[in-house]
Structure formats: structure tokens, C-alpha cells
Residue frames as qw, qx, qy, qz and C-alpha x, y, z in Angstrom:
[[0.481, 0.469, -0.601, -0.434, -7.18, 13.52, 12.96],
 [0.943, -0.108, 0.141, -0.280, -8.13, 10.13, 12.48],
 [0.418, -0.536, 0.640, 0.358, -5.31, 7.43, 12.68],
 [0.683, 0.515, -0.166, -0.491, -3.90, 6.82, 9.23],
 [0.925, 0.339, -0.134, 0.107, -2.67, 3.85, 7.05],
 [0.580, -0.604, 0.217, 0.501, 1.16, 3.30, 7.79],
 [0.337, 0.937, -0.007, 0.097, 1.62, 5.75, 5.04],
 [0.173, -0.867, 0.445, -0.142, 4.63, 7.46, 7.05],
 [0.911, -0.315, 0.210, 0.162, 6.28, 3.47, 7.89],
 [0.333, -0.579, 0.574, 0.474, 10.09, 3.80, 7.29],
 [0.482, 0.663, -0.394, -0.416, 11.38, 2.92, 3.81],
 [0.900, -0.222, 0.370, -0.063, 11.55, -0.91, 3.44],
 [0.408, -0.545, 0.629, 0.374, 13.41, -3.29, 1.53],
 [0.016, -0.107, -0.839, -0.534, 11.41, -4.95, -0.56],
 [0.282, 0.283, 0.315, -0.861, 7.85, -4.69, -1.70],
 [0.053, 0.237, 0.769, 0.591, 4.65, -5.65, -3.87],
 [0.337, 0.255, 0.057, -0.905, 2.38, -3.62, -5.74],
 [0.049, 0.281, 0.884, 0.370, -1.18, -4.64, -6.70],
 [0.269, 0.117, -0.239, -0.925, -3.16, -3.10, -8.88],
 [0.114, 0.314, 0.926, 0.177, -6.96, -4.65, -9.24],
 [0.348, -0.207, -0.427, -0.809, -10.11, -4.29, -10.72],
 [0.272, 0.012, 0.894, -0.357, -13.08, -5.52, -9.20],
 [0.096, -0.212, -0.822, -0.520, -15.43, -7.55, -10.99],
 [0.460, -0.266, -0.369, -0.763, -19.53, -6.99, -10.98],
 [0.877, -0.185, -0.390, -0.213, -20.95, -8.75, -7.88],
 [0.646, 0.101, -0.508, 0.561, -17.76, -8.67, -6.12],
 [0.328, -0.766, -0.038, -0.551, -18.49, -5.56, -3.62],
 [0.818, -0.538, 0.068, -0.192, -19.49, -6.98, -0.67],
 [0.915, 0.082, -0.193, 0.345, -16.25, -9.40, -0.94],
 [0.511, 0.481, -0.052, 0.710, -14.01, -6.38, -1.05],
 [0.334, -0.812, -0.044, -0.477, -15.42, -4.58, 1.77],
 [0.937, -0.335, -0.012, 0.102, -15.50, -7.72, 4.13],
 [0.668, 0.070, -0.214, 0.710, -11.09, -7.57, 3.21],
 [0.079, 0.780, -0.280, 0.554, -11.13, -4.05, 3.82],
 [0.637, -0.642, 0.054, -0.423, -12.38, -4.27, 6.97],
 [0.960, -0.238, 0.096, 0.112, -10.54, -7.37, 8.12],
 [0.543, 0.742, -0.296, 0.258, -7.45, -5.79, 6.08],
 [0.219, -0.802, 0.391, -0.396, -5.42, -4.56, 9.36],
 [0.850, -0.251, 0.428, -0.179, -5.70, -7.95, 11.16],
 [0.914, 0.376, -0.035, 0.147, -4.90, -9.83, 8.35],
 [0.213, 0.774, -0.445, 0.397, -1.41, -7.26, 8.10],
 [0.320, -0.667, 0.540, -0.400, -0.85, -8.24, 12.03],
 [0.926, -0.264, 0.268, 0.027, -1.23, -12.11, 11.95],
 [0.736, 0.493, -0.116, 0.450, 1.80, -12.00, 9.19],
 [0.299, 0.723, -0.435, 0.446, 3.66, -9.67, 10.94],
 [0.714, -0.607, 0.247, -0.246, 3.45, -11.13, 14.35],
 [0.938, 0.204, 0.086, 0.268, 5.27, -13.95, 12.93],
 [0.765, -0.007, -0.034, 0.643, 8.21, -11.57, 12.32],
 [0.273, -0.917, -0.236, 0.168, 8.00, -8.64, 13.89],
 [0.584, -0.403, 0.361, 0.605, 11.57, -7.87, 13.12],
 [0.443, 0.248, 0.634, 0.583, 10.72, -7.26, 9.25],
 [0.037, 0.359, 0.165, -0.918, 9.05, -4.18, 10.10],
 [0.193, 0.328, 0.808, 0.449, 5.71, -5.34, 7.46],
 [0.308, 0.534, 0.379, -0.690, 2.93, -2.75, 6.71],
 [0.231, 0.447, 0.833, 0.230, 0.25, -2.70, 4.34],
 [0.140, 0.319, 0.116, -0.930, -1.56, 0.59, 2.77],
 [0.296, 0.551, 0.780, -0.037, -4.84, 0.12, 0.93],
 [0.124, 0.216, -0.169, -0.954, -5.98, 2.55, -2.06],
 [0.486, 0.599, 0.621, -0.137, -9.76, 2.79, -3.91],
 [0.187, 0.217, 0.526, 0.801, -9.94, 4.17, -7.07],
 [0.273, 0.269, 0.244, -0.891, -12.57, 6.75, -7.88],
 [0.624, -0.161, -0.545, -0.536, -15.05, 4.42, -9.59],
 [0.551, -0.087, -0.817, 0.144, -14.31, 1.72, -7.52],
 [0.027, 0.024, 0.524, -0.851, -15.64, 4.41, -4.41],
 [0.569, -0.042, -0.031, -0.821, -18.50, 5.13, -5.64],
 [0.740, -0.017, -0.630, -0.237, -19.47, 1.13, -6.40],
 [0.580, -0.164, -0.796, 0.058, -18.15, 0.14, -3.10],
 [0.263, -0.279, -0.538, 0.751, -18.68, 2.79, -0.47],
 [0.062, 0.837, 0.520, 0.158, -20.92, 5.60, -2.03],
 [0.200, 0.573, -0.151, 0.780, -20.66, 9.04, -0.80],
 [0.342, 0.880, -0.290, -0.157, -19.41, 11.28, 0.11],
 [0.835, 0.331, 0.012, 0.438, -15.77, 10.67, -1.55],
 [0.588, -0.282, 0.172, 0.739, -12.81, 11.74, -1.09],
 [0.079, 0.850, 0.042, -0.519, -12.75, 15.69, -2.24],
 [0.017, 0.775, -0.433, -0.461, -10.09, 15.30, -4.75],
 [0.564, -0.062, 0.808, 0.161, -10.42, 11.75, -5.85],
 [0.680, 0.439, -0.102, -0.579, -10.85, 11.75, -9.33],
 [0.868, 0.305, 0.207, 0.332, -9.45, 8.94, -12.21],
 [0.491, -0.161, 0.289, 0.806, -5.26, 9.63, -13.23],
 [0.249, 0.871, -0.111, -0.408, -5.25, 12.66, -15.65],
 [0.778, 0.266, 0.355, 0.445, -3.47, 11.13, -19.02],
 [0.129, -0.726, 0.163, 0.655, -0.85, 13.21, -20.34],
 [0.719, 0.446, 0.270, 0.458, 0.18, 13.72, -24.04],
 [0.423, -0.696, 0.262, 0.519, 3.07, 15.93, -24.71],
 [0.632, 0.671, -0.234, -0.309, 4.54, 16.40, -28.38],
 [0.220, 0.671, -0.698, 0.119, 7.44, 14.24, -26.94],
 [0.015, 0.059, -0.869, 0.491, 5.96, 11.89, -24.04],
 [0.588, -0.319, -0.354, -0.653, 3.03, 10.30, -23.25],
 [0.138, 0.108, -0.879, 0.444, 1.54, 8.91, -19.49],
 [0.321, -0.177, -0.845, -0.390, -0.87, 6.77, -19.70],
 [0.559, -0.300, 0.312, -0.708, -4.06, 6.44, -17.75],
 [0.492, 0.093, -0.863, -0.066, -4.62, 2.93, -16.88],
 [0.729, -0.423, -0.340, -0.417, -7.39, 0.80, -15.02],
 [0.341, 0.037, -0.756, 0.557, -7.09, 0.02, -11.06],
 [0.465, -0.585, -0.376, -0.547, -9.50, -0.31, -8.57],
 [0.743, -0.612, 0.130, 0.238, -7.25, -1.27, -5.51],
 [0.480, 0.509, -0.613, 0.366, -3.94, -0.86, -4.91],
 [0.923, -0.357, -0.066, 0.129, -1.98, -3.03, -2.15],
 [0.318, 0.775, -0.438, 0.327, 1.33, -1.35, -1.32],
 [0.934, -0.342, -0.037, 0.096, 3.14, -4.17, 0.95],
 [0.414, 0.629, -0.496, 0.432, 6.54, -3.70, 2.25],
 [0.919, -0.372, -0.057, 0.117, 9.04, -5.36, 4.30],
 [0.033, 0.621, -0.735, -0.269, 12.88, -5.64, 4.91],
 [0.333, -0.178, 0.911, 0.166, 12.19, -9.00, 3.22],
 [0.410, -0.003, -0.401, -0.819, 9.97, -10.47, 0.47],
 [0.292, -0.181, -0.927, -0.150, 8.13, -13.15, 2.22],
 [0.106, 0.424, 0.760, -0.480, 6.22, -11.84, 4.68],
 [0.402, 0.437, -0.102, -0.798, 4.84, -9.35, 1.53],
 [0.467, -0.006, -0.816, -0.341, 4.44, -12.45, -0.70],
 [0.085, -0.206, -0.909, 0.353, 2.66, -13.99, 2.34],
 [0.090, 0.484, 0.360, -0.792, 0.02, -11.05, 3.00],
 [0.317, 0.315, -0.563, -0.695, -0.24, -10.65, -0.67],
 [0.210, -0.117, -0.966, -0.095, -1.16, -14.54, -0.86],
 [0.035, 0.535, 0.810, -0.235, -3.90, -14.28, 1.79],
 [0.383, 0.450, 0.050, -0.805, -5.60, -10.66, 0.42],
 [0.454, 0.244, -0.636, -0.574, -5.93, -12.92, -3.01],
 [0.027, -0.271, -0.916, 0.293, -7.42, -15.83, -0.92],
 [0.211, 0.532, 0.525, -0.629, -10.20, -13.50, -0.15],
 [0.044, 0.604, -0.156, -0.781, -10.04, -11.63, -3.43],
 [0.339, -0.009, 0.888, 0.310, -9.06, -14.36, -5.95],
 [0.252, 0.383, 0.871, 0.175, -12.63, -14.91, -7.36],
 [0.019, -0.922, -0.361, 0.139, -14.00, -11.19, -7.49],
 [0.121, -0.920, 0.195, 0.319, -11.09, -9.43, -8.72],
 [0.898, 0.296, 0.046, 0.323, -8.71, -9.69, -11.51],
 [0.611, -0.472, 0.088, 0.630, -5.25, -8.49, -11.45],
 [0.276, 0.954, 0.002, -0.114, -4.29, -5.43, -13.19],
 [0.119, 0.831, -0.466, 0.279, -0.75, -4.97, -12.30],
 [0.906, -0.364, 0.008, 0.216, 1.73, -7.13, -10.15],
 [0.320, 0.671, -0.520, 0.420, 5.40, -5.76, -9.22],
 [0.813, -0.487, -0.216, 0.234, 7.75, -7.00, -6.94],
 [0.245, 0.853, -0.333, 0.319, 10.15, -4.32, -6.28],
 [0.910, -0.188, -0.207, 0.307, 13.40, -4.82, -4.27],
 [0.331, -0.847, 0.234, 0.344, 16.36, -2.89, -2.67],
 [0.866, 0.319, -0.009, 0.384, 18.78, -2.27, -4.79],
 [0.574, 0.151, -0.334, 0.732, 22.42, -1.51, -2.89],
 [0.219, -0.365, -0.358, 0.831, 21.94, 1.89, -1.16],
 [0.121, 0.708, 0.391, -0.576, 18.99, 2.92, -2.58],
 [0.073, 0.521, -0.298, -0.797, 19.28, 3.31, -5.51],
 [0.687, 0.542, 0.052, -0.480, 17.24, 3.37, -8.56],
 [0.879, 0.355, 0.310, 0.067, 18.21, 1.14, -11.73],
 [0.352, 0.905, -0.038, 0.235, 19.43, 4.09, -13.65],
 [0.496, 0.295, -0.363, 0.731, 22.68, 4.16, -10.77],
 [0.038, -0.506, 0.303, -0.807, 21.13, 7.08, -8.54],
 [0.085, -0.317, -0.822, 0.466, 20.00, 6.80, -4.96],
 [0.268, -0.413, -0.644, -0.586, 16.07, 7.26, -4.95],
 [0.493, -0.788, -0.340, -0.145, 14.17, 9.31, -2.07],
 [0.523, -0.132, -0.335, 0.773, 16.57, 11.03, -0.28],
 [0.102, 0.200, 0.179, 0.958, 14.48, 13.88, -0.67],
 [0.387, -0.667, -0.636, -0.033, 11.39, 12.59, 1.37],
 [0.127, -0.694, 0.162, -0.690, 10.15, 15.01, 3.58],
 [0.418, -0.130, -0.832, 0.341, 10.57, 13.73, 7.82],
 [0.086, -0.401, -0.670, 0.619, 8.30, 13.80, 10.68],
 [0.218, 0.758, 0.480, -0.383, 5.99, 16.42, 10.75],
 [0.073, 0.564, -0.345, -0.747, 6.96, 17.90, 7.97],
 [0.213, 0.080, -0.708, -0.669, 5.80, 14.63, 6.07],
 [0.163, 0.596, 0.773, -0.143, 2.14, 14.14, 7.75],
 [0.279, 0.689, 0.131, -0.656, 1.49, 17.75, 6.84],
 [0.358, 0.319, -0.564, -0.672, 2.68, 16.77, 3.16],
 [0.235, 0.072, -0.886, -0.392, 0.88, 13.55, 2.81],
 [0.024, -0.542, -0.834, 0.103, -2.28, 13.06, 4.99],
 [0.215, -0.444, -0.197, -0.847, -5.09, 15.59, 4.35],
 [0.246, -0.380, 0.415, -0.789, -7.34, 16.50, 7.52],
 [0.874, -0.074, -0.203, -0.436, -9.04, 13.03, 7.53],
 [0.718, -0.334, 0.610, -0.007, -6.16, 10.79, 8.03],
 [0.881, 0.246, 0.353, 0.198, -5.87, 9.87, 4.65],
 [0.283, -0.603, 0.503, 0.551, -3.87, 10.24, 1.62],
 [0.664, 0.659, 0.157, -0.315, -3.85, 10.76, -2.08],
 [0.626, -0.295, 0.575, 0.437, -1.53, 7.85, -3.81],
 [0.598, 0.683, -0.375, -0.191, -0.51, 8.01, -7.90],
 [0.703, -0.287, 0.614, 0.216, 1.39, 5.02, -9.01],
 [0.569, 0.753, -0.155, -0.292, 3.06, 4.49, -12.37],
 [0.876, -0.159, 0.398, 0.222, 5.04, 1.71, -13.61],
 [0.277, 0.845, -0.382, -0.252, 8.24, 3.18, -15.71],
 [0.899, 0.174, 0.045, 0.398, 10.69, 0.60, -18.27],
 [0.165, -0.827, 0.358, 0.400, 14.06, 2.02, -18.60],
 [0.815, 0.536, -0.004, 0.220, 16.03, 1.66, -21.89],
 [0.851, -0.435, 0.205, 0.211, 18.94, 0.36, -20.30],
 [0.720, 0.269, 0.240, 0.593, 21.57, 0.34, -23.59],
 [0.204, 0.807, 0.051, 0.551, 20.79, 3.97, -24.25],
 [0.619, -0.783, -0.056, -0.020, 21.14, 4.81, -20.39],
 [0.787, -0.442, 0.204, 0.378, 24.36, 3.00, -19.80],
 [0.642, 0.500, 0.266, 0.518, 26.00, 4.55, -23.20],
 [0.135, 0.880, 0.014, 0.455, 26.06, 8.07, -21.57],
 [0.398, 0.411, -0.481, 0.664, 28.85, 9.36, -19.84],
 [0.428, -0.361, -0.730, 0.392, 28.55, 9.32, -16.16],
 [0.033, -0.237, -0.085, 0.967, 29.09, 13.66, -16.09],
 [0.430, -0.136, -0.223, -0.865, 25.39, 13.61, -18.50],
 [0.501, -0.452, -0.738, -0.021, 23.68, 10.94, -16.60],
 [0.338, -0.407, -0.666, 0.526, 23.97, 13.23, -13.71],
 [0.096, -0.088, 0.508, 0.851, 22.71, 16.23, -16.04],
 [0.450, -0.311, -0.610, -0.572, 19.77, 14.45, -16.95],
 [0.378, -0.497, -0.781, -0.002, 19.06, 13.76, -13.34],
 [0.183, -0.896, -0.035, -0.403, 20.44, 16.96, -11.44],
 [0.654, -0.702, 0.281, -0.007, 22.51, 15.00, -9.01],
 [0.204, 0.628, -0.751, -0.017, 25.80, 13.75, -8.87],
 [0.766, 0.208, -0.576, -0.193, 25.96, 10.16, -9.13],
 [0.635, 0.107, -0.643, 0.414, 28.29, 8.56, -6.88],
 [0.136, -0.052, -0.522, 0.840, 27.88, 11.19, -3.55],
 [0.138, -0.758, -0.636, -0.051, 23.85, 11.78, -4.18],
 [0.155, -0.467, -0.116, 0.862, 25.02, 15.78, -3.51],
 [0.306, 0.836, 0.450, -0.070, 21.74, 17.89, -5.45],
 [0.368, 0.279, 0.085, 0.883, 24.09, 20.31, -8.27],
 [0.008, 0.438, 0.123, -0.891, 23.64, 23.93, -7.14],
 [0.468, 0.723, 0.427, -0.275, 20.72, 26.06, -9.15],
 [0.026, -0.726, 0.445, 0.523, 23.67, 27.77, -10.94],
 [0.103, -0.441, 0.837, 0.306, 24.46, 24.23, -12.66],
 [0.510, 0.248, 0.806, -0.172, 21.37, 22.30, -12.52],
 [0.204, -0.229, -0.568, -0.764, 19.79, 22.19, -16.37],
 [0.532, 0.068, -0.195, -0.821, 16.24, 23.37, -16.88],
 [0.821, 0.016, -0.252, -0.512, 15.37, 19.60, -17.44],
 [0.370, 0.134, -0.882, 0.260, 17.05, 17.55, -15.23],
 [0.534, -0.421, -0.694, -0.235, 14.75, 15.65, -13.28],
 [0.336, -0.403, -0.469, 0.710, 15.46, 17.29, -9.72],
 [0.006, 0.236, -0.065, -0.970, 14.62, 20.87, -11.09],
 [0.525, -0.209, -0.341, -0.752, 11.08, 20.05, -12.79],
 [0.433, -0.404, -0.657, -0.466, 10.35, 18.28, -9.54],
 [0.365, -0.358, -0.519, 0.685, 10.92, 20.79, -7.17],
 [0.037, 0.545, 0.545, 0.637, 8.30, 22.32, -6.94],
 [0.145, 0.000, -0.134, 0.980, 7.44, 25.57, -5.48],
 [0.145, 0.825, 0.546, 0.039, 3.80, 28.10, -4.49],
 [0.204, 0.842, 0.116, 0.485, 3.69, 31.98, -5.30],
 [0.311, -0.905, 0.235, -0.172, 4.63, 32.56, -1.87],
 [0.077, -0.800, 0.552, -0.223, 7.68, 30.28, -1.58],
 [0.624, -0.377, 0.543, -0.417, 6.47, 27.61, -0.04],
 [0.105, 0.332, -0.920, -0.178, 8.20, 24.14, -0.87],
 [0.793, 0.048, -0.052, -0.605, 5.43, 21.56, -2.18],
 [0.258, 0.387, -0.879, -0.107, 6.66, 18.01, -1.71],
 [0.857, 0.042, -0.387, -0.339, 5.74, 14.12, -1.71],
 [0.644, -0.404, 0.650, -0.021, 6.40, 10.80, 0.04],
 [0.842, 0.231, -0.402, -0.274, 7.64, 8.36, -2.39],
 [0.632, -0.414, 0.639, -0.146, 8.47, 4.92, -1.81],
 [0.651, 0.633, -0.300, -0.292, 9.93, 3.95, -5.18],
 [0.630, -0.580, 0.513, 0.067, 10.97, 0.84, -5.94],
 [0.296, 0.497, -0.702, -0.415, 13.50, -1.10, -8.72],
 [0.891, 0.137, 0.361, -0.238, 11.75, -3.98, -10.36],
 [0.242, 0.562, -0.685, -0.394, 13.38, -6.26, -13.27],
 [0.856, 0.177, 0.353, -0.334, 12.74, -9.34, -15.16],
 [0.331, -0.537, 0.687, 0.361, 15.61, -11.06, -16.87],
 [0.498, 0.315, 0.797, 0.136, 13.14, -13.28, -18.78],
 [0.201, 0.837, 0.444, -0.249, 11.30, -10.10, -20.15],
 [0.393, 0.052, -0.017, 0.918, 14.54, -7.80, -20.17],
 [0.157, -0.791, -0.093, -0.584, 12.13, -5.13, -18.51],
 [0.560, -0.012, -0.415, 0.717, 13.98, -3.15, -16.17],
 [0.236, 0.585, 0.240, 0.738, 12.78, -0.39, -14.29],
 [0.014, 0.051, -0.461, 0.886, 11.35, 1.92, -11.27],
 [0.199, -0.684, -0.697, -0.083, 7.59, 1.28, -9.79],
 [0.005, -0.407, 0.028, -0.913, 6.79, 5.18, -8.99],
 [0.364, -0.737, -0.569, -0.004, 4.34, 5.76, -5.60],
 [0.131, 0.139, -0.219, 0.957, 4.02, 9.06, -4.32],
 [0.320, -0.635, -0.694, 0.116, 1.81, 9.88, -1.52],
 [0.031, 0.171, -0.160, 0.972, 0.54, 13.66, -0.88],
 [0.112, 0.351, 0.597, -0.713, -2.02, 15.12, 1.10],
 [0.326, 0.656, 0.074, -0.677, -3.37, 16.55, -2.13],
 [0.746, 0.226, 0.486, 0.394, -3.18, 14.73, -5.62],
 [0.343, 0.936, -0.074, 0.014, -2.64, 18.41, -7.29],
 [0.315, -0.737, 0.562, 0.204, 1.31, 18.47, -6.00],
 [0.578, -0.192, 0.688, 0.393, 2.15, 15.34, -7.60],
 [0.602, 0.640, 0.443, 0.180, 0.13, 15.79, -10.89],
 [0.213, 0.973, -0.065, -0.060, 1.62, 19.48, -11.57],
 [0.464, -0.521, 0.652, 0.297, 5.19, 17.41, -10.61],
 [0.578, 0.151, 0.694, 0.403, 4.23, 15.03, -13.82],
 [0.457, 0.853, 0.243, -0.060, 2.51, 17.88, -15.99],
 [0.063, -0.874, 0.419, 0.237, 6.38, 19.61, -15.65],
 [0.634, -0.328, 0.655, 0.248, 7.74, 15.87, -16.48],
 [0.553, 0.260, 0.713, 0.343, 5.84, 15.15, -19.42],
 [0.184, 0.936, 0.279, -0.111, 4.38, 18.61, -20.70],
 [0.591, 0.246, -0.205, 0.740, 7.36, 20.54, -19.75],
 [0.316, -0.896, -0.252, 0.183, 7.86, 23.84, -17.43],
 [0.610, 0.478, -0.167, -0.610, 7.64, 26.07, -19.95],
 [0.852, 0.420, 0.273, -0.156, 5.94, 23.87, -22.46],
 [0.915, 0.327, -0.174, 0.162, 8.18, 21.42, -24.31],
 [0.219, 0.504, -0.714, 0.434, 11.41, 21.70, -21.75],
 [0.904, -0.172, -0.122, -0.372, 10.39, 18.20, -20.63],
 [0.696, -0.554, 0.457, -0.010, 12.02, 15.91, -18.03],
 [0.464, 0.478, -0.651, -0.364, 15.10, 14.47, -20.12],
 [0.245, -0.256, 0.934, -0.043, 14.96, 11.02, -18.07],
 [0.711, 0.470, 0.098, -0.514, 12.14, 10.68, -20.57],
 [0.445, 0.664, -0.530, -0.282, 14.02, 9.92, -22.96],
 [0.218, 0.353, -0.888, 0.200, 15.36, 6.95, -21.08],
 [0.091, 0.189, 0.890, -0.404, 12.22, 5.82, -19.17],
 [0.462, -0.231, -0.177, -0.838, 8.71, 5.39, -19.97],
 [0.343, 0.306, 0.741, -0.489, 5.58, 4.81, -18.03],
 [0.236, 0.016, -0.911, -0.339, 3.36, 2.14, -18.69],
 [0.281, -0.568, -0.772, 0.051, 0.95, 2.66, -16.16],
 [0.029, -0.199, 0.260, -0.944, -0.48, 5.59, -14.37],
 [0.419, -0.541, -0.726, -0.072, -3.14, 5.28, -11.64],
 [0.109, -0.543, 0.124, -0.824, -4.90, 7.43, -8.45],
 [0.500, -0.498, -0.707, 0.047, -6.27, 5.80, -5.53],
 [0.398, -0.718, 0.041, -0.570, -7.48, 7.25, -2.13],
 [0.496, 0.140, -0.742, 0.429, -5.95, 5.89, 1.07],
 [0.519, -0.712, -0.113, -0.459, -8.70, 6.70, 3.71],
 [0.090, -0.636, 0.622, -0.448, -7.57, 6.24, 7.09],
 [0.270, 0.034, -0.938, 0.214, -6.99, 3.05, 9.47],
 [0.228, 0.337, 0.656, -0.636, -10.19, 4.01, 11.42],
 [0.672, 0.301, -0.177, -0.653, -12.48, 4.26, 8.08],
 [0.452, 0.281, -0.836, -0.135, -10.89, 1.06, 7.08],
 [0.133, -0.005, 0.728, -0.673, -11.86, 0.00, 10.97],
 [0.409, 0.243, 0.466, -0.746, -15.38, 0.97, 10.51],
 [0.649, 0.114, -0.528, -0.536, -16.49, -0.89, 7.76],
 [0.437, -0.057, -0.896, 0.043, -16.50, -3.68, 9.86],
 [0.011, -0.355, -0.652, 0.670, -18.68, -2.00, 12.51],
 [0.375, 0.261, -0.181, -0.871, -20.53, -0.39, 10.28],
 [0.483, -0.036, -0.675, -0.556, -21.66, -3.64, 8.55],
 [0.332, -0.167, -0.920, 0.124, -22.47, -5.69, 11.45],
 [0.261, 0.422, 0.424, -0.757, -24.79, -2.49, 12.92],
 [0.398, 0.314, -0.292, -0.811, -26.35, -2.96, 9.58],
 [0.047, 0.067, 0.996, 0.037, -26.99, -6.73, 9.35],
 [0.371, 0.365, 0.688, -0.505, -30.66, -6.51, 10.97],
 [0.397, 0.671, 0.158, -0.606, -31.85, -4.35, 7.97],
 [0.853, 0.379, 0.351, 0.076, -29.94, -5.92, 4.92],
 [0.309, 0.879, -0.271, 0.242, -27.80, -2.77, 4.14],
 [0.706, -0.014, -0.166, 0.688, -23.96, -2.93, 4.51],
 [0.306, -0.873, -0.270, 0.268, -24.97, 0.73, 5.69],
 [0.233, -0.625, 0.312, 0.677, -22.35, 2.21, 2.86],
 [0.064, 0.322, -0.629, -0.704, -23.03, 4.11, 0.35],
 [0.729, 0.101, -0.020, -0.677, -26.09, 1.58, -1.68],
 [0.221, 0.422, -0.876, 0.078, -24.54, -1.48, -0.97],
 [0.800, -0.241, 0.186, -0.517, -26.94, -4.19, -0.09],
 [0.454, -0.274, 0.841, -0.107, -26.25, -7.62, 1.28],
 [0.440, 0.177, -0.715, -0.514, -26.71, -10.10, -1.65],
 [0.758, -0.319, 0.187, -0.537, -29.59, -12.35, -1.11],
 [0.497, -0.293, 0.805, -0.134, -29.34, -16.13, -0.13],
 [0.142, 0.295, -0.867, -0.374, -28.85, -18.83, -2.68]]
């Protein structure tokens, strides 16, 4: 297997997500960072090596075809919008994602800074979060968030597919905070599945039908447990009063996580839909591809064995001519 993205890198503290488009003309620009991506990641972290920084790169499925060609990524398609009779999750534009994380925000605000150096003029911003720890992990809503990752080998086999890479989904959820805080502590943990204060998953006996833990544990014909990396983080904006939970989940396979949101927002059976609906919606919803650190690698060998001939030697990508 080729080596991948630090996909698997411990669970940080803080973190920013960007989402971009890339503009007509811009290509070439966007390669040149891939390629140069890694480095970039290591002069920042050298600097503080302690902060434990990594950096995961995603393409959209236009944004493959425009900047790399084929083949693509087997499964890569554009998000799947949902509509539900109750819920609705959007599809929403992104040609990169940037998933930076640290135990601090500066060296991610740093890294961030210099990809947009390069980027700035050939890319517009979709999206921007800054997520943050919040106490012990724990989500907005009160509960502690990931405890349910899968470790070690158990999560390369769920999240890189036989390439090295990895199929990401992001989705940017508000919480309605008043309604939230208004319910008793015993149905907040109801609506999620867990208990509140000890993170202890309720037994199957107790768990409702629609508490979030139970439509997203998901399950194949023969048994086998189907599960995700996330690396979810609480965002908020005091000026805004939006409060809420940047979603990333990373699988080997984008089917696991979609059939996780078809149960959220659909239901499983139709219309016994995830209740933390009710309290949170998403505002965004996106797909990217995460190819591996050695694809990411080889664009930069790849173009410079192409120079002689004009081709960037991916995909139909030609070297723009001289001014």
C-alpha cells in the first residue's frame, strides 16, 4: 500500500477546515501546492514539533477530472443531497478541502496562511471553520464526540482503501442551542443514546430507535461492524450566535458513511429519523478523495519529467504558454 495522508494522526486540539473552489485557469497553480503540499506541512511543523501538526488534502470529483484526469478514484462521485419529509442535507460546492490540525491554533492558522499564499488568486473560499477543543471532548450539545473511532489496524482497514487513500464527507451542522438546553438532561441523552456525564453507550434494551448512536451503528448481512474515522470538531461565533459541530468522517469507502446519513436524514425504516435533527442542521455537505502521500509526492516528479514536452503529464493538463 502506498503511504497515506496522516489520515490516522491522533485527535488534535484544534483545527481548520477549508473548503475551495478553483477558478478557470487556476490548475496548474493547484497542482504545483499539491505537490509541494507535504513540505510546506514540515517547515511549520519543524518550528514546533511538539504540536503534533498534520495536514490532509481532499479533490472533489469535478475538481479531479479538471486537475488530474483519469483514472479517478472508483467511488468518487459529488455528495448525494438528501431530502427527507422532515430533514434536508444539502449538497454544496468544494473543490479542495484542507483539514489542518494541531494541539494549538497557530501553527494551523500558519499553514493555512501559506496554502492561501499560493492559492489566494486561483481559488475562492467556499467554507472556513476554525474548530477547537472543547473540555474533554466534547461536542457543543454537552456529549463527548469520537469515542467510538475505530484504533490501529482496525482503523486503516476502515478508512484507507487499497491505494493509500481515503474517502472524506464533510458537513457543517448549526445547533439550536435554546431548544437543546431546554431538555432535560435524562432526553438529551435519549436523543443521543449515551449518557451524558460518564459517555457509557445505553444498552440495546434502552437505546430508542432514533437516538443518534443506534442509526449510526451500522451493521452488513453477515454481522460485520461498518465504521468511520471522524475528527469532529465544535466551532462557534458569538458575533453570529452560530454554534455548532464541523462533521469529517473518513472511510475507506464513501458508501459506509452515506448509508450512516441516509439512516440520519431518511430514517431506518423510512421516517424514524435521527432526533438530533431536530436540534442540528447541516449547512453544508461535501465528498472529496484523499489520494495518498506518494500520489501527492508524484505530482511533483511527474511534472518536472514532463517539462521537455509541455504536458504536466496528468490527466490533459498542459503548461500554460508564456506571456
Amino acid at each position: 500500500m502506498n503511504e497515506p495522508q496522516p489520515v490516522l494522526s491522533p485527535l488534535a486540539s484544534a483545527a481548520i477546515f477549508l473548503v475551495l473552489t478553483v477558478d478557470e485557469g487556476g490548475e496548474e497553480t493547484v497542482v504545483d501546492l499539491l505537490a509541494d503540499l507535504a513540505g510546506l506541512a514540515r517547515t511549520v511543523a519543524f518550528r514546533v514539533p511538539e504540536q503534533g501538526l498534520a495536514c490532509v488534502a481532499g479533490i472533489g470529483s469535478a475538481a479531479w477530472d479538471r486537475l488530474l484526469g483519469a483514472p479517478r478514484p472508483a467511488e468518487l462521485h459529488p455528495f448525494p443531497e438528501l431530502t427527507g419529509t422532515r430533514h434536508h442535507a444539502p449538497s454544496t460546492p468544494g473543490d479542495l478541502l484542507f483539514h489542518i490540525r494541531s494541539n494549538e491554533l497557530g501553527p494551523c492558522w500558519e499553514l493555512a496562511s501559506l496554502i492561501m499564499d499560493r492559492l489566494g488568486r486561483v481559488c475562492r473560499v467556499a467554507d472556513e471553520v476554525h474548530g477547537f477543543r472543547y473540555f474533554d471532548r466534547r461536542d457543543l450539545l454537552g456529549f463527548v464526540d469520537g469515542s467510538e473511532n475505530p484504533q490501529g489496524r482496525a482503523a486503516a482497514r476502515a478508512v484507507l482503501d487499497d491505494d493509500g487513500g481515503s474517502y472524506v464527507i464533510v458537513q457543517k451542522y448549526l445547533h439550536r442551542m435554546a431548544a437543546w438546553t431546554a431538555l432535560p438532561t435524562e432526553e438529551q441523552e435519549r436523543v443521543v443514546g449515551r449518557s451524558k456525564a460518564a459517555n457509557v453507550e445505553m444498552s440495546d434494551e434502552t437505546k430508542p430507535a432514533n437516538s443518534h448512536v443506534a442509526l449510526n451503528t451500522i451493521y452488513d448481512p453477515d454481522g460485520t461492524q461498518r465504521q468511520i474515522l471522524r475528527d469532529n470538531m465544535p466551532f462557534g461565533s458569538l458575533t453570529h450566535g452560530e454554534y455548532g459541530t464541523y462533521f469529517i468522517g473518513y472511510a475507506a469507502t464513501p458508501a459506509v458513511t452515506e448509508r450512516m446519513l441516509r439512516n440520519m436524514f431518511l430514517g431506518d425504516p423510512p421516517g424514524n429519523t435521527d432526533r438530533i435533527l431536530d436540534f442540528s442542521t447541516a449547512v453544508t455537505g461535501t465528498l472529496f478523495y484523499a489520494p495518498s502521500a506518494d500520489f501527492l509526492d508524484g505530482l511533483g516528479s511527474t511534472k518536472a519529467a514532463a517539462v521537455s514536452d509541455g504536458s504536466l503529464g496528468i490527466g490533459n493538463l498542459k503548461r500554460s504558454a508564456a506571456p
